[in-house]
NUDO-662173 format. One record per residue (C-alpha): residue in three letters; z, x, y. Coordinates in steps of 0.1 Angstrom, whole numbers, padded with zeros to 4 digits, always signed. Layout:
NUDO-662173
alaZXY ...
end
This chain:
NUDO-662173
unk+0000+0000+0000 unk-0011+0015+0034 unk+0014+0016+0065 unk+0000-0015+0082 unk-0001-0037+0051 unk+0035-0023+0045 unk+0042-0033+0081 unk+0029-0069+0079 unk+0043-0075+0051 unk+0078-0067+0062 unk+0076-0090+0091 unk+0067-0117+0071 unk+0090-0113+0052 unk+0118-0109+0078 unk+0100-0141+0099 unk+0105-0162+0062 unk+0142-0146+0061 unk+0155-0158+0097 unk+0132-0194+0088 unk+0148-0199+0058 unk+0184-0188+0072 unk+0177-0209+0106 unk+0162-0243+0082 unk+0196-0242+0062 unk+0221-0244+0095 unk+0197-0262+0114 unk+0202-0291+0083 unk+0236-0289+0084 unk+0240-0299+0121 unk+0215-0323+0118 unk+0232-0357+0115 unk+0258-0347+0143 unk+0225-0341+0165 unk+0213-0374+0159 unk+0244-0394+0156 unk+0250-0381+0189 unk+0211-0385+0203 unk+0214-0422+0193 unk+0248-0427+0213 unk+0229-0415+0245 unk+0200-0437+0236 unk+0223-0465+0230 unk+0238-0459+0266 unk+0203-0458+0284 unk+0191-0489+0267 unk+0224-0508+0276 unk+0219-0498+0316 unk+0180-0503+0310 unk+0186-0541+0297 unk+0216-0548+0328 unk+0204-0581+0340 unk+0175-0592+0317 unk+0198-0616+0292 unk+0189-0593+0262 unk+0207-0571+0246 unk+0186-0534+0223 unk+0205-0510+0201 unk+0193-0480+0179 unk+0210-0472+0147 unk+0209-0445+0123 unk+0198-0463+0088 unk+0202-0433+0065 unk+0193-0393+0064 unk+0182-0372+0038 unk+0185-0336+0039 unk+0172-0308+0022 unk+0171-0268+0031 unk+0135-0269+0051 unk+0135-0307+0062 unk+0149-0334+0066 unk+0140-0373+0062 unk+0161-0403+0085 unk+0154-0439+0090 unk+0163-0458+0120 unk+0165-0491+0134 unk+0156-0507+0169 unk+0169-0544+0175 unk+0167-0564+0206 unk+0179-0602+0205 unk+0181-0621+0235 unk+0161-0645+0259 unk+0137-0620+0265 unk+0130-0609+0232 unk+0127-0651+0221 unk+0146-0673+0198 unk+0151-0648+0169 unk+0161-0612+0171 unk+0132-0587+0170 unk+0138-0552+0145 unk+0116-0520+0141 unk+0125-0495+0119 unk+0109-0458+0121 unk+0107-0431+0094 unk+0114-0398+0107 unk+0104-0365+0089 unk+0123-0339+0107 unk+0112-0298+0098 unk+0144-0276+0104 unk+0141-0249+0128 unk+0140-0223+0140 unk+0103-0220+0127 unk+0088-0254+0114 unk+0055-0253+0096 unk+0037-0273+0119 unk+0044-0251+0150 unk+0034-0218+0129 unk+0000-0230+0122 unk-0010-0244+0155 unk+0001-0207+0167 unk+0031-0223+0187 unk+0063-0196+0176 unk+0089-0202+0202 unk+0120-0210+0182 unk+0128-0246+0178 unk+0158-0263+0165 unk+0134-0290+0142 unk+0106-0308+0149 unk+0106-0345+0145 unk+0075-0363+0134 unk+0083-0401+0132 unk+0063-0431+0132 unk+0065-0471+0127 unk+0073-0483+0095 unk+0052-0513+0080 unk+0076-0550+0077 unk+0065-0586+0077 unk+0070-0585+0119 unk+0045-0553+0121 unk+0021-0559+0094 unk-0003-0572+0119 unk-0002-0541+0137 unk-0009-0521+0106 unk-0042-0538+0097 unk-0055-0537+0131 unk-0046-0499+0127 unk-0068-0501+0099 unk-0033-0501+0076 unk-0018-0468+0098 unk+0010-0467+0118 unk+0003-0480+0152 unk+0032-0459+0167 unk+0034-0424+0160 unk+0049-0394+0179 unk+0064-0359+0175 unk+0091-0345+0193 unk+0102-0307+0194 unk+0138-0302+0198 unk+0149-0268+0218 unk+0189-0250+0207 unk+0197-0258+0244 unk+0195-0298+0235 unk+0162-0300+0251 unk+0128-0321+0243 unk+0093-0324+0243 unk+0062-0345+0226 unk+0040-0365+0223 unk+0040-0407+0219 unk+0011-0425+0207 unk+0001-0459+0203 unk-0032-0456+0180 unk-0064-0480+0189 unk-0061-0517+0179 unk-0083-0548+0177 unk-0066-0582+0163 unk-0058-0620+0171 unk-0028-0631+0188 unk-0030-0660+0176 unk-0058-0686+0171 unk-0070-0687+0203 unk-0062-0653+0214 unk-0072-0619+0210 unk-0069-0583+0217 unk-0086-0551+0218 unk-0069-0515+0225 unk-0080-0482+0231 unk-0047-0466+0225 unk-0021-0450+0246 unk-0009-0412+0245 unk+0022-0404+0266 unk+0032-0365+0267 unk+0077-0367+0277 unk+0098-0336+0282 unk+0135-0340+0288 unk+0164-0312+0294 unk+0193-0313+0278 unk+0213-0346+0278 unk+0177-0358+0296 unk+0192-0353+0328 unk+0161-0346+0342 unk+0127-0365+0324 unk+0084-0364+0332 unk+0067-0379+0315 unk+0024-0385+0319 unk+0003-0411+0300 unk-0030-0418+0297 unk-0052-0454+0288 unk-0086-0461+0282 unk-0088-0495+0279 unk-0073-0531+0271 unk-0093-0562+0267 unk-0070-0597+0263 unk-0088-0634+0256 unk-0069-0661+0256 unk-0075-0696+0267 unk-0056-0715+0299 unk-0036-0748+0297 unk-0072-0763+0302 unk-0085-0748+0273 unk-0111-0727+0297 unk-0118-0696+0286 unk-0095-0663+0301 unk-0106-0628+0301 unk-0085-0600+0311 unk-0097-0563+0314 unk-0081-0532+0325 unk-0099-0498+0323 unk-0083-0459+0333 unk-0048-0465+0331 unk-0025-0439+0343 unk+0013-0431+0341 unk+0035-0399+0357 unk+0074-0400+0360 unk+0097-0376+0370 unk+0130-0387+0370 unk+0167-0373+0375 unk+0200-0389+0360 unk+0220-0397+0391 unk+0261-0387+0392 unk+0268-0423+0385 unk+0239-0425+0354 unk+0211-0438+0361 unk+0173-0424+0368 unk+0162-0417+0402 unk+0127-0399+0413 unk+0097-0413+0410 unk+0071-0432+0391 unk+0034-0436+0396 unk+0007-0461+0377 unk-0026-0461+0385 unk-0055-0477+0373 unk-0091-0471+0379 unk-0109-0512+0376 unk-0096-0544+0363 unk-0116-0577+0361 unk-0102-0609+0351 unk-0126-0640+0342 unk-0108-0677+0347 unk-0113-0713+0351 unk-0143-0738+0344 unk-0166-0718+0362 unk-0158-0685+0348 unk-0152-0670+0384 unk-0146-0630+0381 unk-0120-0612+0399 unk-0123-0577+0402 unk-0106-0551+0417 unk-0109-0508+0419 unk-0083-0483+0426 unk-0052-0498+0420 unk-0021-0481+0426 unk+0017-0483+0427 unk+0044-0458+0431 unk+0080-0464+0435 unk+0110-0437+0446 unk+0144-0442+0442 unk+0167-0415+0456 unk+0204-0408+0457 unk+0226-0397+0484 unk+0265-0397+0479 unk+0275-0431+0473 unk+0247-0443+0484 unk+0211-0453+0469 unk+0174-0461+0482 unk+0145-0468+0477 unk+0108-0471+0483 unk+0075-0488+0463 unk+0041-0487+0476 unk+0011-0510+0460 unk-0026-0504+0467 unk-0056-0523+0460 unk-0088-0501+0471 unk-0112-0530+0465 unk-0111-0566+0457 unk-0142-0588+0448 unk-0151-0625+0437 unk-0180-0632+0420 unk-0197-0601+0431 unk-0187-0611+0467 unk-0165-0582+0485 unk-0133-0593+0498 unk-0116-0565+0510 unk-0088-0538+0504 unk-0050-0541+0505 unk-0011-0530+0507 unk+0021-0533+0500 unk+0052-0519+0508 unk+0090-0520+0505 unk+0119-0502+0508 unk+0159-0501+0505 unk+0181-0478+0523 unk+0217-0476+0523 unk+0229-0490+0497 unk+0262-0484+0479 unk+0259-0476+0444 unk+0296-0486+0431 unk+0296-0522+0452 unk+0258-0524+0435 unk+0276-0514+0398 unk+0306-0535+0401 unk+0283-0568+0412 unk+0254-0559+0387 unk+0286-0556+0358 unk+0298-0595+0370 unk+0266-0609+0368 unk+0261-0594+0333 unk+0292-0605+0319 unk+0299-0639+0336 unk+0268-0647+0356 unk+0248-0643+0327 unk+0270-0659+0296 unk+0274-0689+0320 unk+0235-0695+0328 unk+0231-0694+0290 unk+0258-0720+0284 unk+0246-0745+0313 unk+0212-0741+0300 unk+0228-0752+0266 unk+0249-0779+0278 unk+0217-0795+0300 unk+0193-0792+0269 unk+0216-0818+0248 unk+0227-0840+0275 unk+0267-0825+0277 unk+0281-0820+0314 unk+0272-0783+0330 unk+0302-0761+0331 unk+0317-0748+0360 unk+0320-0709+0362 unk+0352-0698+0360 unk+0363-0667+0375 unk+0402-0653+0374 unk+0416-0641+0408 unk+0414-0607+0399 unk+0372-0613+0394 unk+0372-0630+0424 unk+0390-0600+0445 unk+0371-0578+0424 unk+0338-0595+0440 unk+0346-0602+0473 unk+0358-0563+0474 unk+0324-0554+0463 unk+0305-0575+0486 unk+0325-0561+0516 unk+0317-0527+0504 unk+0281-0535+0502 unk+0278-0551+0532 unk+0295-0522+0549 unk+0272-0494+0538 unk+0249-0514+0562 unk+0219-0522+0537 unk+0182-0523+0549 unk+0155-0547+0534 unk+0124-0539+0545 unk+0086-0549+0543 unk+0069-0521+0557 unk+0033-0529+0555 unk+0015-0566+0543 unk-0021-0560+0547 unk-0053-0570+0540 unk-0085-0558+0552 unk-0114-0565+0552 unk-0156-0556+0560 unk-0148-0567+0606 unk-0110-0569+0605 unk-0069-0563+0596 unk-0045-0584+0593 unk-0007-0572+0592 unk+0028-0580+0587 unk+0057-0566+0586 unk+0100-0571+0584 unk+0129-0551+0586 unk+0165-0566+0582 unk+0195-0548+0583 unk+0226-0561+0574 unk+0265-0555+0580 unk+0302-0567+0573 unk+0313-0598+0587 unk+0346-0604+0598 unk+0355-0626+0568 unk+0330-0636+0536 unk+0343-0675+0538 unk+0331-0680+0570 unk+0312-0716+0577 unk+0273-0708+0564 unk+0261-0705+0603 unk+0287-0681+0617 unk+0285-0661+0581 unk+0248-0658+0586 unk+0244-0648+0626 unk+0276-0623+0614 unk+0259-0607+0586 unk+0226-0600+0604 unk+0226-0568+0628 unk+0189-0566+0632 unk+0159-0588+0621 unk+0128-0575+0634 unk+0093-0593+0623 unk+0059-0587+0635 unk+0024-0605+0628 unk-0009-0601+0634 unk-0038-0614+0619 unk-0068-0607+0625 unk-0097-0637+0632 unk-0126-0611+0624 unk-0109-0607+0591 unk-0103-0645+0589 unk-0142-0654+0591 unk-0144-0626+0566 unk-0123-0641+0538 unk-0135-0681+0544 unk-0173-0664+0544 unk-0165-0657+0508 unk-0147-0690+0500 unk-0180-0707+0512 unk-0202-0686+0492 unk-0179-0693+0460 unk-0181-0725+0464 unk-0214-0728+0462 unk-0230-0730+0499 unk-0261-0708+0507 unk-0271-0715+0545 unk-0261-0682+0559 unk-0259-0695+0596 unk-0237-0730+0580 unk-0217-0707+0563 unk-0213-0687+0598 unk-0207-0712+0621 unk-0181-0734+0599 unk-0161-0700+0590 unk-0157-0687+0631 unk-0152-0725+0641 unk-0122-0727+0614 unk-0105-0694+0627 unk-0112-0706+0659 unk-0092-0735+0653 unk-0066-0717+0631 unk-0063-0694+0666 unk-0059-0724+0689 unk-0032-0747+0666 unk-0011-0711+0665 unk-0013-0704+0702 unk-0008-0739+0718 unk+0025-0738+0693 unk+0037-0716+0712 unk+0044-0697+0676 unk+0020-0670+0686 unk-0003-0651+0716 unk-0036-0642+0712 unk-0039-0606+0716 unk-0082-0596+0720 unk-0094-0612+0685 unk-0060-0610+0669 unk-0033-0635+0667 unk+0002-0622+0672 unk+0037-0633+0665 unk+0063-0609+0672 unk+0106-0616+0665 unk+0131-0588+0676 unk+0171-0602+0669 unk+0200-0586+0671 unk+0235-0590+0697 unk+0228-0629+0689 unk+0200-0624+0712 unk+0163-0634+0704 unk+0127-0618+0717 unk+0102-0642+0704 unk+0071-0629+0718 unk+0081-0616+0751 unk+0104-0641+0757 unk+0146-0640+0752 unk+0169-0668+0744 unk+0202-0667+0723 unk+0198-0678+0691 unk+0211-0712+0695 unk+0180-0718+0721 unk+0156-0704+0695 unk+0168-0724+0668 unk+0167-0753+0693 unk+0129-0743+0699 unk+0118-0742+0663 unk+0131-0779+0653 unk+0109-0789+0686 unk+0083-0772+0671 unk+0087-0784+0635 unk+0098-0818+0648 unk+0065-0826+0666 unk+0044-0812+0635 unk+0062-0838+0615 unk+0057-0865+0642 unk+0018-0857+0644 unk+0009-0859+0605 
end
């Protein structure tokens, strides 16, 4: 035997020495690994379900080890309202290779020491056989996941192409979904990046005409961070490239490109906010171009153990009683009053207090829609603060608990003519200068009914409604009253609508 040979040889032999050494501890701190991966996971689905009357738990069915793997079963359940009137079970097989050098990682070239890799996938059962055949009888749900010595994770998740029914009159067809997720230790800190082709959905309305739903390019990113009081903050990001939906007796065809929506929480001490933008890039009807638009909100300031505390009431007596009165009303037996101790009812008013404190902002940034000639606009910010008692008569509470409402308005009558130029042509009319003249004569009139109001000022070709309150005084449209005169000035208003129809 040469030197080199000798050489080679050695190192595999020491590389099968440290493997074989590294499989055999690697199974024997397997099932304290996953015993206490399922407790965490058991933790983030109970906060994940808060408020959705459902309750999803993962158990550990059974584990079988050996020196180089390893094979566990598991089972998902979810039972609830939202998972419908029977409770709802997966089970997954999981073949697990022991570390530090599984087999699968040495012959894709990927040697960086690992503590096992998992490769587990959906297991077939009278709920999932569907699934299976349209998977042409493999598991729709596969995924591997490499698991670092430091705790930490990374894989793959993917949902294989499908094509099946629903149901009689209902159908589906899947390109498949493939999710790449890496988490540090304890997943305090998570991205995750996914990737569609496309989904196809026919169904049939309560009319029995036909409904056709497509969605093409779908794209997902997170990256997320567990917060000091456990839950996820950072951001999240789908896109999607086109969509067209098909509806109603006439088959009309809605479609739309460049959809987008990103939301970003953030945490800040005590306190919590948060942001989500939604874009459309273009909207059309029956080939006919509507236009583009936006959406956004946001939440500032508010505090995270008031928000807990009231989220943890709601889920344990909120909830149970909605359940119960729901019951009660479906046989004909008197609705229940909620009952709440004194120390819940302390408990709450403390935590609205606290809440109200922090001085939360609601906020609708941007409402928009534009079109080929024109913009319209809206937008709201509310900011609200402690009153000087919670029981206060509904009027006083209100004016108390509102330090700043701010609303503006404009829309635009180009845009207007726009959007009932494409009504017209929907609806079947095909005289261009008919289709003109009665779209400009309706915003015209739209623009006059608003102005002579008094609700709004016209402002070139927009019409504009602006509201600035706060010190119990009102600016409505260049003009200030105290809120008692305003209110006084919308019943007029309202009042003589009523009295003219």
């Amino acid at each position: 035997m040469n030197k080199s040979a000798g050489v080679l040889l050695g190192i595999v032999v020491a590389i099968g020495a440290i493997s074989a050494g590294g499989a055999w501890f690697t199974g024997s701190k397997l099932e304290s690994v996953l015993n206490t991966s399922i407790t965490d996971a058991n933790k983030e689905l109970q906060a994940a379900m808060v408020g959705s009357n459902g309750t999803a738990s993962l158990e550990l069915v059974s584990l079988e080890r050996h020196v180089f793997s390893s094979t566990a079963h598991y089972r998902l359940k979810g039972e609830g309202e939202m998972f419908g009137e029977t409770p709802v079970e997966l089970l997954f097989v999981d073949r697990i290779e022991h570390g530090p050098l599984p087999f699968s990682r040495l012959v894709s070239l990927k040697w960086l020491p690992v503590m096992a890799t998992s490769h587990y996938e959906l297991e077939k059962t009278p709920l999932t056989e569907k699934w299976f055949a349209a998977a042409k009888d493999k598991s729709p749900m596969t995924g591997v996941v490499n698991i670092g010595y430091d705790n930490s994770t990374n894989g793959t998740l993917e949902l294989k192409p499908l094509e099946m029914a629903l149901d009689d009159k209902s159908s589906m067809k899947f390109s498949g979904l493939n999710i790449d997720v890496s988490a540090s230790a304890q997943a305090k800190k998570v991205k995750a990046d996914g990737y569609m082709d496309s989904l196809k959905v026919t169904t049939v309305a309560e009319d029995q005409s036909p409904v056709q739903i497509e969605l093409n390019g779908l794209t997902l990113a997170s990256n997320l961070t567990k917060s000091t009081y456990g839950f996820y903050s950072g951001e999240n990001v789908l896109e999607l490239a086109s969509g067209k939906s098909t509806f109603g007796v006439k088959q009309s065809v809605l479609d739309f490109k460049k959809f987008e929506m990103k939301n970003h929480t953030a945490e800040s001490g005590a306190s919590a906010s948060g942001r989500a933008d939604y874009k459309v890039g273009e909207v059309s009807l029956n080939g006919k171009p509507i236009g583009s638009g936006a959406l956004a909100v946001s939440l500032k300031n508010l505090d995270i153990p008031a928000t807990m505390t009231l989220m943890q009431i709601y889920q344990t007596k909120v909830q149970p009683y909605e359940r119960a009165a729901a019951e009660a009303e479906a046989v004909g037996l008197p609705v229940p009053e909620m009952q709440l101790t004194e120390a819940e009812e302390a408990q709450l008013k403390s935590s609205l207090e606290n809440l109200l404190a922090a001085g939360p902002q609601l906020a609708l940034e941007n409402l928009s829609l534009n079109t080929a000639n024109g913009e319209s606009r809206a937008s709201l910010v509310l900011d609200l603060t402690k009153p000087k008692a919670i029981d206060l008569p509904t009027d006083q509470l209100v004016r108390q608990l509102i330090a700043l409402l701010d609303f503006n308005l404009k829309v635009s009558k180009p845009m207007l003519v726009d959007v009932l130029t494409v009504q017209s042509q929907i609806d079947g009319q095909t005289d261009a200068k008919l289709i003109a003249d009665q779209a400009t004569a309706t915003a015209d009139m739209f623009s006059s009914m608003a102005v002579g109001s008094q609700l709004a000022k016209l402002d070139g070709n927009d019409i504009v409604t602006k509201l600035h309150y706060a010190n119990n005084q009102v600016d409505f449209n260049g003009q200030k009253m105290t809120i008692e005169e305003f209110a006084n000035f919308l019943m007029s208003k309202f009042a003589g609508a009523g009295q003219v129809q």
